[in-house]
N, C-alpha and C positions, 0 to 999 in steps of 0.2 A: 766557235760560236756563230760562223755564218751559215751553216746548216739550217735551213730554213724549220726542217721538225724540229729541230733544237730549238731554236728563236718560238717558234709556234707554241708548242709545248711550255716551254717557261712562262709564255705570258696565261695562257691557259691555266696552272701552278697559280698563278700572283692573280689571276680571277677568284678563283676556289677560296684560296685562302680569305679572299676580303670578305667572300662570303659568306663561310664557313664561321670566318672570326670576329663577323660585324665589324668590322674595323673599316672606316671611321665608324663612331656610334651615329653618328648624323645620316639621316636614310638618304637625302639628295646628296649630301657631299658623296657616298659611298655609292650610287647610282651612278656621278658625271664618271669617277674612277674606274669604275666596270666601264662606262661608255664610252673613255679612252683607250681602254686597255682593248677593246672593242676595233676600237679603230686604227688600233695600230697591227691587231691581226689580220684587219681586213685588207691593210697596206701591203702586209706582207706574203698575203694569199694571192692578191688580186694583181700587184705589181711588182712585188720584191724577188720573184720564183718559179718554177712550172706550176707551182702547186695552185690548185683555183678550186673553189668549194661548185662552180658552174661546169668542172668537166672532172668525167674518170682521174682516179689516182694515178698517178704517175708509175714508173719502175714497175713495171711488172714483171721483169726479171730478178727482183730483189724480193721475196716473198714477204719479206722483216719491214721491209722499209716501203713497199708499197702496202700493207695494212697498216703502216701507222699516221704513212697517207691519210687512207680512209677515215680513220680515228680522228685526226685532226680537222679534217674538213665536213665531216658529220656534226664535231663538236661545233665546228663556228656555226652549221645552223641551228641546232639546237639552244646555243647562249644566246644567239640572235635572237629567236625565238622567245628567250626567255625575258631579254633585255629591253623587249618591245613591250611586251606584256607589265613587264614592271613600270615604263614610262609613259604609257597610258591608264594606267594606275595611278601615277604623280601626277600626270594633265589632270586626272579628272578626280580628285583627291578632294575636292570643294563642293562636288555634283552631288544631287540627293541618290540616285542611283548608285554610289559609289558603296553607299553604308551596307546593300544588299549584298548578299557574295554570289549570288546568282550568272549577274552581268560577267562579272569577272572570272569563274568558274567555266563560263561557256565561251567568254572569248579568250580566254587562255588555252581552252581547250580546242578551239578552232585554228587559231594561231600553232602550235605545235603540232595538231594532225597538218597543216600546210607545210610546217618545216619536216618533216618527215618523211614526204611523199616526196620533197622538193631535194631532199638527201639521196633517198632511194633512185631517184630517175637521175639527177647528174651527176651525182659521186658514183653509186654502185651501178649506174646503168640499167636497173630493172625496167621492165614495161611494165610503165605505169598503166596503159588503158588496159591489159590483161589483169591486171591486181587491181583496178577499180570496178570490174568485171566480176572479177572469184569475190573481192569484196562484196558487191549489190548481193550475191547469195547469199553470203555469211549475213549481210546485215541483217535478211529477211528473218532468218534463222532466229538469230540474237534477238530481234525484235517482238517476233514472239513469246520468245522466253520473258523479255524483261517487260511488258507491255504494259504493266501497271507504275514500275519506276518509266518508263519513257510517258507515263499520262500524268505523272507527278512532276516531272520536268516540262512540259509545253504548257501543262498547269502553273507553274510556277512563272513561265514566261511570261505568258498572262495578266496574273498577280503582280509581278515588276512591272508590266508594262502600262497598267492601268492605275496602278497606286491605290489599293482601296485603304493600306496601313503600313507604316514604318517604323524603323524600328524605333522603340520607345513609347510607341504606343499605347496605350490601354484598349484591348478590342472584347467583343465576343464572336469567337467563329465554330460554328456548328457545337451551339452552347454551353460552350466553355470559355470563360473568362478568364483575362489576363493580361499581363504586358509582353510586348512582343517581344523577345531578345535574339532571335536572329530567322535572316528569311535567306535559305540556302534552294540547292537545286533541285531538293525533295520534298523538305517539309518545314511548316512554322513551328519553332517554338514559342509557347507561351509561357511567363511566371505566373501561374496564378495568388490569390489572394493567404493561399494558405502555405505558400511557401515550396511548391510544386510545379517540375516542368511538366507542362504536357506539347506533345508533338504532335501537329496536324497536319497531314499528307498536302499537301500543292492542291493534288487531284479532288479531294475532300473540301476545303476551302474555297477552293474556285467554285463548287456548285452549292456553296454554305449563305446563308442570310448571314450578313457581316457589318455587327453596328463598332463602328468607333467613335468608343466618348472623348477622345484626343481632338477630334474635330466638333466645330470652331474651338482653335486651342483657349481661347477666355471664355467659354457661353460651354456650361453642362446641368442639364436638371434633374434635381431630384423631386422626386413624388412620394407620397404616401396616401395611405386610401384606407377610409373608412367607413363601417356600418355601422350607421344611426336609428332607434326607431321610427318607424315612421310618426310615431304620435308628437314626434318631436317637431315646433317651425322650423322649415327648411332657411329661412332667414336669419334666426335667432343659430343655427349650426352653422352656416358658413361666417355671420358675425363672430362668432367665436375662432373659427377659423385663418380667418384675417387677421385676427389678434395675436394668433398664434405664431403664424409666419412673421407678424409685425416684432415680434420678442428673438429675432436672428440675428444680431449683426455682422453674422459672415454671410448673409449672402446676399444677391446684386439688387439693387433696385431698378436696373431695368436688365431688360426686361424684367415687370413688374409682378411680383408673387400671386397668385391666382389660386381659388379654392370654387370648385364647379360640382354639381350633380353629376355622377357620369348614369347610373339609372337607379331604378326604383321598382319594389315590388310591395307585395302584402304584410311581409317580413322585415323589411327595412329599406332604409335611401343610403346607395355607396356616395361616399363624399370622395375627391382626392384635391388635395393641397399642394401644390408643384412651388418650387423656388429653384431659384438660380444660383450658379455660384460658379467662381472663376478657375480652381481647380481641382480635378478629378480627388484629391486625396483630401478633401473635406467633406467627401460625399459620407462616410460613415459619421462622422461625428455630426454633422448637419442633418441626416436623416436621423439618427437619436433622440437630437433636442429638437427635431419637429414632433415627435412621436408623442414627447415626454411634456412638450407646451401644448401640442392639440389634447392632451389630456386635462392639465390642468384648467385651461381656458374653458374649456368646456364644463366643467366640474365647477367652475366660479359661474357660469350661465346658467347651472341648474342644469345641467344634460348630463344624466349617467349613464356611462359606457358599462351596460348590463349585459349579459348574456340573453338572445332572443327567445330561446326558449325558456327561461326562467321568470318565476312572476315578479315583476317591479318593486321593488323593497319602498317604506313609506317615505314620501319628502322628508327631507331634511328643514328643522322649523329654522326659526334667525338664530336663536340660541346655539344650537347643535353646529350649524355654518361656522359658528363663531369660534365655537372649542375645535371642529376640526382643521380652520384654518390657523389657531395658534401652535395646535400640536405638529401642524408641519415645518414651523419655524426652525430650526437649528437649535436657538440658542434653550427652546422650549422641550425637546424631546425627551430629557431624565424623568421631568414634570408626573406627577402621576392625576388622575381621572379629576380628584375634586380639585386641585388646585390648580388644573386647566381650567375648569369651571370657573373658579374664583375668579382667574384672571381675567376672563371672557366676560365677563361681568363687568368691567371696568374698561371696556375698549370703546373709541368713542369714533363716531364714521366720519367723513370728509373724503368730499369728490372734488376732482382737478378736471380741467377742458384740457382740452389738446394744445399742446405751446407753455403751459403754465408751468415754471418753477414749482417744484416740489421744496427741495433744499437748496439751500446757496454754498458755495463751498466753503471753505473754515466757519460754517456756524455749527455752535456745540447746542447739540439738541438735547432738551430734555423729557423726550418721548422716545418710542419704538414708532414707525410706521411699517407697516405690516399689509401687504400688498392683497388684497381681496378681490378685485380684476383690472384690466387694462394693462398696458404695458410702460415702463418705465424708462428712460436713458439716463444712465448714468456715465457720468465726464470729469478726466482726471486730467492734472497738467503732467503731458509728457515731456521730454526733451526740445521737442519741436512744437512743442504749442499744445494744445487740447487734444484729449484720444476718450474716445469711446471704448469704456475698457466691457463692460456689460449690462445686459438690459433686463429687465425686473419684471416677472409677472406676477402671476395670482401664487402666494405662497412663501416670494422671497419679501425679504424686508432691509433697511435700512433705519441708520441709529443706533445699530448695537453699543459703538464705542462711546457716546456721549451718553444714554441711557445706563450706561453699567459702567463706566469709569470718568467720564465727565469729556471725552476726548473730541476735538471737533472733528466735524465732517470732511475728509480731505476728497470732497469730490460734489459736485454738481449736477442735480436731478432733476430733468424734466419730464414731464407728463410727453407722448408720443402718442397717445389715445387718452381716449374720455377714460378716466381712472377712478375705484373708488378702494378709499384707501382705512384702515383701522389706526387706532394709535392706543398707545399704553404707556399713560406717564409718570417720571421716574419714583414718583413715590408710590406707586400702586403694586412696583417694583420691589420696595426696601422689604415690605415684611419677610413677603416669599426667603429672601437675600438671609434677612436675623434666622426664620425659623430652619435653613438649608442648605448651609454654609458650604457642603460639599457639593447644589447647584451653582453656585457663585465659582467654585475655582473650575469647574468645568465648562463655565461660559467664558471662564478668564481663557481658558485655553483655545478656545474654539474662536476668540475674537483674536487672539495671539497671531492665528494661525492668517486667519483675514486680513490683518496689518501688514506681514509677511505678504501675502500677494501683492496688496499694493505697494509694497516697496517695490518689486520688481519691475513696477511701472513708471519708474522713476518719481513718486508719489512721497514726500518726505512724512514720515512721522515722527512728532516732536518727544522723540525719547530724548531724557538728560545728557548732557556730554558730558565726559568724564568720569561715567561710572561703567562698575562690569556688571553691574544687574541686567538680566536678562531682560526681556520687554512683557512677559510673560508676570513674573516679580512687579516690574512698574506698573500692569494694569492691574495686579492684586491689590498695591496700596492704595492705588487710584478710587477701586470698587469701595475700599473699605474706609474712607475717606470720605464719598459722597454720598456713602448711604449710613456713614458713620456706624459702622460694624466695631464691633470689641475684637473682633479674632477673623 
């Protein structure tokens, strides 16, 4: 065993294997291992023997045993080679650069063309300035050939070098959207929205308009933009506007939500409405309910989003406002023509200032309020004190459970704008209730389902203890109890 190929060779074996077998499963413990094992061949190369990875193989009268020379001392620089590359790796394992595989593709691949040349000139003796010679031709050659992968690589160098995106990013580059999931020596992958990689050359990219909504990672905005007629107040549009974005509670107050002219023709005034918001993945659901409040808002201002080419249908009188604002309520939707009527008959108006208490929490109302414009905050007690669970515009209402089953208000309502609000009290309620019995359990359900939400918000409602009646059941006996129903 003092045969130095032997001794060589074995530990070269006991490299392999730790490699090959991940063993230890710990990446640095299994790196110092190699980097011993490293250093005990280099002991035995460089001191222990003739043998030295810095000059020709020995025996050259032994044809066997001078290539296995060669072999062994090839090998220590390519492990070197390799050993380096992994521990520059683990140095820089913390770096933003690191997550690219670019860096490391190209200095691995630098590192190894070095051991290789540095094999060939002191193990095999070749001449190296004659083969870095016939090489400059080849490369000319190759370079030709590959000249659009070698413009996707100094492209990509670029792209590393300059940071416009990383990985995890959300970008658009040469308008395609996506998140970034890896930036190699060729090209970006993007995920896009629909569940699709696309791949974009280096080369492409580098000379692409490149927006990333990733940056500032808390500050991203959404817009929407609309055609108003012009016969409409530009004041009385963006009033409603403001209102609209005011009914968000996801997104930031500062920077502060804004709704501006962007131009104007004979045809109509473009509006656009912008908000803020802290993270790129609320941008769909935030541009929705902007979409879906700038409508309604506007529709409570008396502004109907018509088609321009079509003739303007007649105002809407008070009356007609009134049925169509109850028919939008939830608990009102079975309702058919004249008994929306009816009830719209019976609603009675009240306006709130900004600041003012609408409801107090645990008070049992014995009205519906029915939101006709401005915006509302509603506030529940969560775990940690008070939460803003949602905010009320033109259309939503509050009171269902104290009006239809006597239940109080487990939540606090303030006015957030000038509000003008309807109500419908509970005995204006009971007939509809006798003559409809199958509206009664269908608003039982649909407030069922509302209770349920606020339980999620740690929100208590005083269902009985000790019973297995569903909550569903208890607001059935409840309705039929307060409005003293027979069945």
């Amino acid at each position: 065993m003092k045969d130095p190929l032997v001794l060589g060779f074995v530990l070269i074996m006991v490299d392999v294997v730790l490699w090959r077998a991940a063993f230890p499963s710990n990446d640095t413990i299994r790196l110092l291992l190699r980097l011993v094992i490293f250093g005990l061949l280099s002991a035995l190369l460089l001191f222990g023997s003739t043998l030295s990875p810095f000059m020709p193989a020995p025996w050259p009268e032994s044809a066997g045993r001078h290539l296995a020379a060669q072999i062994l001392e090839v090998s220590w620089w390519l492990i070197g080679a390799r050993l380096l590359t992994m521990s520059l790796d683990a140095a820089f394992r913390s770096r933003q650069w690191h997550r690219d595989r670019l860096f490391q593709d190209v200095l691995g691949a630098l590192v190894f063309l070095a051991a290789v040349v540095a094999s060939l000139a002191f193990v095999l003796g070749l001449p190296v300035t004659g083969l870095v010679a016939t090489s400059g031709a080849l490369a000319i050659v190759l370079g030709l050939a590959i000249q659009s992968t070698l413009s996707d690589v100094f492209a990509g160098i670029v792209l590393n070098t300059t940071e416009p995106y990383h990985i995890g990013d959300w970008v658009s580059v040469d308008g395609v959207e996506g998140k970034v999931l890896e930036m190699n020596w060729r090209a970006t992958h993007l995920l896009t929205s629909h569940g699709n990689v696309v791949i974009v050359p280096n080369s492409v990219a580098a000379k692409a308009k490149i927006t990333n909504s990733s940056r500032p990672v808390a500050l991203h905005g959404v817009s929407v933009t609309l055609q108003i007629s012009p016969e409409e107040r530009p004041a009385s549009v963006l009033g409603a506007l403001q209102r609209a974005m005011a009914g968000i509670n996801m997104v930031l107050q500062t920077p502060a939500p804004y709704a501006l002219i962007k131009k104007a023709s004979i045809n109509s005034i473009e509006y656009e409405a912008t908000v803020y918001i802290d993270d790129i993945s609320k941008s769909v659901a935030v541009t929705n309910q902007l979409y879906d409040l700038c409508h309604r808002h506007l529709a409570a201002a008396g502004i109907d989003l018509w088609p321009l080419s079509v003739p303007r249908p007649p105002r809407h009188d008070a009356a007609d406002s009134r049925q169509r604002l109850l028919s939008h309520v939830d608990l009102f939707r079975a309702l058919q023509g004249e008994e929306i009527e009816a009830l719209s008959k019976r609603l009675s108006r009240h306006e709130y200032e900004v600041n003012q208490e609408v409801v107090k929490s645990e008070e049992v109302m014995d009205y519906l309020m029915i939101v006709e414009s401005g915006v509302l905050s509603v506030t529940v007690k969560g775990p940690s004190g008070p939460v803003e669970s949602a905010r009320l515009g033109p259309g939503d209402s509050i009171g269902e459970a104290g009006v239809l089953a006597g239940l109080p208000v487990q939540a606090q309502v303030t006015a957030l704008t000038r509000a003008l609000i309807y109500r419908l009290d509970k005995a204006d309620l009971t007939p509809l209730l006798k003559n409809r019995p199958e509206i009664g359990q269908q608003m039982c359900q649909l407030l069922s389902q509302q209770q349920d939400s606020l339980r999620k918000l740690n929100t208590e409602i005083p269902v009985p203890v000790g019973t297995e009646r569903t909550l569903l059941d208890w607001l059935r006996d409840g309705m039929r109890k307060l409005h003293e129903l027979t069945t």
